[in-house]
Phi, psi and omega in degrees: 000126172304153183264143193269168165182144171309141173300311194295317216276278186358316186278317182326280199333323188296307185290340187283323198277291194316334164288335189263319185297312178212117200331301206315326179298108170244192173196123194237145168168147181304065177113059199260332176262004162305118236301340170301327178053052158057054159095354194100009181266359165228020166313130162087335192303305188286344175308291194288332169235023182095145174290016177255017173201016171195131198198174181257183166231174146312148151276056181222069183319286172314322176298310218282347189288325209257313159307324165276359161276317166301337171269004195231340193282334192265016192133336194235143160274065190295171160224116160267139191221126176253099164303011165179122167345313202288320189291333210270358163306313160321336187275332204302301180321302203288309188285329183312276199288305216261270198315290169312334175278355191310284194303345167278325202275003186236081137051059221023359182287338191244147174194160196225069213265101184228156160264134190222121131218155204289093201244114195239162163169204189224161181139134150094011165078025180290285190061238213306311194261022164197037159258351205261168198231099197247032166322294191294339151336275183308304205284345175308331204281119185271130170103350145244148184242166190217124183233153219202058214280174189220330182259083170034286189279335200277334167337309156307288185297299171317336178274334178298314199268351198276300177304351187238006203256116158315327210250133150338110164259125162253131176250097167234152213230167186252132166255018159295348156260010172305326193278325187330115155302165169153179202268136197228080169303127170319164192041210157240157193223153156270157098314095207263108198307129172138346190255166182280159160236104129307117171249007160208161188223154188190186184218004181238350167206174203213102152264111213247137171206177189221135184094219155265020153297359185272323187280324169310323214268009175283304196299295187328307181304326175295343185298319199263335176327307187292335175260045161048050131248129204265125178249183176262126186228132180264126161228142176262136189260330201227100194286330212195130321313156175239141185251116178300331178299326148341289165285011172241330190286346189258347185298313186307288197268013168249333201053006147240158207187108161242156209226159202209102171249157169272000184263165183297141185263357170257144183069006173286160157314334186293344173272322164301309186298358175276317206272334171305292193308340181271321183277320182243031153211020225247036173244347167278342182286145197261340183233024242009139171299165167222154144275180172208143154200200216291174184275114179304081207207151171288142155347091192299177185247306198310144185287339175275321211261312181328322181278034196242316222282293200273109181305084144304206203302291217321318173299297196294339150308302178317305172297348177253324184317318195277309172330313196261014168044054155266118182293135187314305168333348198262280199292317156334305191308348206238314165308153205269179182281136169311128166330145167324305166239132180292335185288340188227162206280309189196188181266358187278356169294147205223180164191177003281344195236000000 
């Protein structure tokens, strides 16, 4: 019988085989030995391999972002962990200028094998400053690489292949998917950054999405299943490097296509993925690509206005409705009555951490 694990228990495991495996890996980060342990994702870790290799920090991010680049440049395979996306601003000089850049200006000879991860979503009234989904940063950036996992098992395997990557990884994880369930292999494995997931498969639309717009856009595909349309559903796992093919081969045979970020869609990742799809497919298309992605406002704190911010299934049905020049009303009709609370994912969630 395969075996399942919590999206959460997944990162642990990752961090645990990779501690176990090569001395050089350690892992720091503001509450990382905290009986919460960063959502549950480093519990039990300092017990087990010491506090001398899984340890908390200062709340001084850049200095501390500049000692694990400087420990990763001598040898060691730091993971840093920032609890929320928004602290790694503060961060920026040390990943931009320093870490992405090691290996170009000192001619390939130098690396920066450091791991950063990133934790963005919504919930509990967090609002401007510890909500934003700043993806599209990083992946602007030549010289970090960026994965974004959606699943259980790439939790692991991404995390694993991020930890074993010679080159500056930022790993962000949504933590509405901490809860995910799924099939996970025991040791170790990669997940090979650069590549795509299909998770549904269809011929009348193409949803490309990233994060946990990827869980959304499944439920959207049941949605639309039932009102006898098939989508395509993509998920990019891996923002920087991105293997484009993928996406022009589902643009190409569906001719339709909305990209689904958890982030502001102007200037988002979600316009790179339009332009790819505009660039490598756009003589198959019936339609304009369209996006979705948060409402453009900084992040509300209030529970009225949050549930406003954020596309779920009824937006992306409605967005597909329009593509396929469908009355909304039709497709809509298949969607279920909205959860109770819009804040949390589902009811087996728990918070704050």
């Amino acid at each position: 019988m395969a075996r399942e694990l919590q999206f959460t228990q997944a990162v642990r495991e990752a961090l645990d085989t990779a501690l176990e495996r090569d001395p050089r890996v350690y892992v720091m980060g503001l509450g990382v030995p905290d009986p919460k342990g960063i959502f549950g994702t480093t519990t039990g870790l300092r017990e087990r391999h010491g506090a001398g290799r899984v340890f908390d920090m200062p709340t001084s991010e850049n200095g501390m972002t500049g000692v694990a680049i400087g420990s990763a440049i001598v040898g060691m395979r730091p993971v840093l962990v920032h609890q929320r996306i928004d602290f790694a601003t503060l961060a920026m000089e040390q990943l931009v200028n320093q870490a992405a850049k090691w290996r170009y200006m000192y001619g390939g000879r130098a690396h920066v094998p450091l791991v950063v991860r990133l934790i963005v979503g919504r919930g509990w009234g967090q609002g401007p400053q510890h909500s934003q989904s700043l993806q599209s940063w990083f992946a602007h950036i030549p010289g970090l690489k960026v994965v974004m996992p959606v699943t259980p098992y790439d939790a692991k395997g991404l995390l694993l292949a991020a930890i074993d990557d010679d080159d500056p990884v930022v790993y962000v994880e949504h933590r509405w998917l901490h809860p995910l369930r799924g099939e996970v292999p025991e040791g170790h494995y990669h997940v090979p950054i650069g590549a795509c997931r299909t998770l549904r498969s269809g011929d009348d639309v193409t949803l490309l999405a990233t994060s946990y717009m990827a869980v959304e856009a499944v439920r959207a595909s049941d949605v639309l299943a039932a009102a006898g349309i098939a989508a395509d559903v993509v998920a990019v796992t891996s923002l920087r490097p991105l293997d484009p093919e993928p996406i022009v081969e589902s643009a190409r045979r569906t001719g339709r296509v909305l990209v689904l970020d958890n982030g502001w869609a102007t200037a988002g990742f979600s316009a790179e993925l339009a332009a790819i799809v505009a660039e490598g497919a756009f003589d198959a298309l019936h339609a304009p690509p369209r996006r979705l992605g948060t409402v453009e406002t900084p992040i509300p704190t209030t529970p009225a206005l949050a549930n406003l911010s954020y596309p779920r299934t009824p937006e992306i049905v409605a967005a597909v409705a329009g593509l396929l020049e469908e009355p909304e009303e039709r497709l809509l009709a298949h969607v279920g009555p909205p959860p109770e609370r819009l804040d949390v994912p589902d009811a087996t969630f728990t918070g704050p951490f």
